[in-house]
C-alpha positions as CSV (number, residue, x, y, z in Angstrom):
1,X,-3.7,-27.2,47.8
2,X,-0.6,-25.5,47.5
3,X,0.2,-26.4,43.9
4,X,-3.8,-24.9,43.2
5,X,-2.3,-21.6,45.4
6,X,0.9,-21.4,43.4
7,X,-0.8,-22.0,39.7
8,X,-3.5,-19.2,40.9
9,X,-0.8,-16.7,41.9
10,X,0.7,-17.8,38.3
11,X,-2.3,-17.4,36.9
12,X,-2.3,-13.4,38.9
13,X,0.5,-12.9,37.5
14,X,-0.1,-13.5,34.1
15,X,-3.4,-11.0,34.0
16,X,-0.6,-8.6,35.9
17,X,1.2,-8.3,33.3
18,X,-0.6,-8.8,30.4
19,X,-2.6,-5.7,31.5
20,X,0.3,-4.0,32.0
21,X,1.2,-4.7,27.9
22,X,-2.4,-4.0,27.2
23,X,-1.7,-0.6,28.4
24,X,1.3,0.1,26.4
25,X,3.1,-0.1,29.5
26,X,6.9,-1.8,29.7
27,X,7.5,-5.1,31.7
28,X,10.7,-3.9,32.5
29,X,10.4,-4.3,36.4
30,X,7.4,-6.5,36.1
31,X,8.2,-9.2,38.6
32,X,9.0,-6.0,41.3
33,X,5.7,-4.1,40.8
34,X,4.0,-7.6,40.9
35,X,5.3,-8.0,44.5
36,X,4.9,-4.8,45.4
37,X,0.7,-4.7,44.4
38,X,1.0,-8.1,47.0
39,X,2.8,-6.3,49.6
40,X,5.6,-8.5,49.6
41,X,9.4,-8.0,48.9
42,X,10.7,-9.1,46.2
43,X,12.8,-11.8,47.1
44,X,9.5,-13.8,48.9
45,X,7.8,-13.4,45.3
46,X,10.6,-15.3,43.9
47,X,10.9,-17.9,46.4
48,X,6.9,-18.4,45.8
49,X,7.4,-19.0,42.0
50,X,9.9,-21.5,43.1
51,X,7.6,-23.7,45.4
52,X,8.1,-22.0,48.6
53,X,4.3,-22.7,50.6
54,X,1.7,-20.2,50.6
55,X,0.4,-20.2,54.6
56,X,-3.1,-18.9,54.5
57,X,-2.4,-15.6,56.2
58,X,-0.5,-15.1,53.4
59,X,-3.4,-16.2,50.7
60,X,-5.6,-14.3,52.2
61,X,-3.2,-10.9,52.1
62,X,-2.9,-11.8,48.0
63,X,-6.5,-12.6,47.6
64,X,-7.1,-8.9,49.7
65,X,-4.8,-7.2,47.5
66,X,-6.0,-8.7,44.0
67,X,-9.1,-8.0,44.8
68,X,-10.3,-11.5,44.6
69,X,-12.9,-13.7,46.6
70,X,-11.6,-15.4,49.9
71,X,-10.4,-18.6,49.1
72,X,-9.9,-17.5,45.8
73,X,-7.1,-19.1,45.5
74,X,-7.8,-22.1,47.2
75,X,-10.4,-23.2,43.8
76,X,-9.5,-24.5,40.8
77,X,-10.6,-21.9,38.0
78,X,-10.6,-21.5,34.3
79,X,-8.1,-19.2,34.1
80,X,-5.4,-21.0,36.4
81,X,-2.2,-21.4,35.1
82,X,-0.9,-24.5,34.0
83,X,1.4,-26.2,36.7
84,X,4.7,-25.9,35.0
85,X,5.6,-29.8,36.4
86,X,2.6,-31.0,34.7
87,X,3.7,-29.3,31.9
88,X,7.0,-30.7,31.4
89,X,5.8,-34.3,31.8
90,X,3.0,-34.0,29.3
91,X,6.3,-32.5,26.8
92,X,8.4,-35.7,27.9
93,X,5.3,-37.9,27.2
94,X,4.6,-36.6,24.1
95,X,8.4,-36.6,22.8
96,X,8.4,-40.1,24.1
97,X,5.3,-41.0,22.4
98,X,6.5,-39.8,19.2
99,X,9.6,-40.9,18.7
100,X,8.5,-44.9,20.0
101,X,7.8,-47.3,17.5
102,X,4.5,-49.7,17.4
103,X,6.2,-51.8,20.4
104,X,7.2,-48.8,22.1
105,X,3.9,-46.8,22.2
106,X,2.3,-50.5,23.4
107,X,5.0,-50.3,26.5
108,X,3.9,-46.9,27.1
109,X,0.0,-47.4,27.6
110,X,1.3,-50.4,29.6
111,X,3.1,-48.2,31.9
112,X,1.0,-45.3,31.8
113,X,-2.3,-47.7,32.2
114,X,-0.8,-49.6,35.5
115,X,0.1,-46.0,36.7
116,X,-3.5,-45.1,36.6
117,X,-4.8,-47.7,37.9
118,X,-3.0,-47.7,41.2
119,X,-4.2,-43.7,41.3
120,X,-7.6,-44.3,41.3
């Protein structure tokens, strides 16, 4: 659940400024007046973008003051970020992928095929 909190927030973000831009506005001071519309400083903003855990008192203070559903960030939803993790794997994968010849992109559904397997 927390990685679903911390993509939402990512994902609040994102809107957050991009209506900012939409209004001709600078993102000089972004990351600040992001906190500041959640009521928190500064410094706990940036310790959430670097995995610190969401508690639900404080979910439910960001869902308050983005004006969103409670549990809204709790759901998985369209607009969620990407989890930057995921992200970076899929790049790896895909530069791995690429640069593998026949017997190397056989290895790789091998591995990535047994991996699956003991997931499900």
């Amino acid at each position: 659940m927390s990685s679903i909190r911390l993509r939402n927030l990512l994902s609040l973000h994102q809107a957050f400024a991009q209506a900012r831009v939409t209004n001709g506005e600078s993102l000089a001071g972004l990351e600040s007046a992001f906190a500041a519309s959640l009521e928190v400083s500064l410094s706990m903003w940036s310790q959430i973008k670097s995995g610190r855990t969401v508690g639900d008192k404080l979910a439910r203070q960001f869902e308050s003051k983005s004006s969103k559903s409670l549990g809204w960030l709790d759901q998985e939803h369209s607009e969620t970020a990407p989890d930057p993790a995921e992200e970076k794997f899929i790049a790896t994968c895909r530069a791995a992928w690429t640069s593998a010849d026949r017997t190397g992109r056989a290895e790789l559904k091998k591995i990535i095929g047994a991996a699956a397997k003991r997931n499900t």
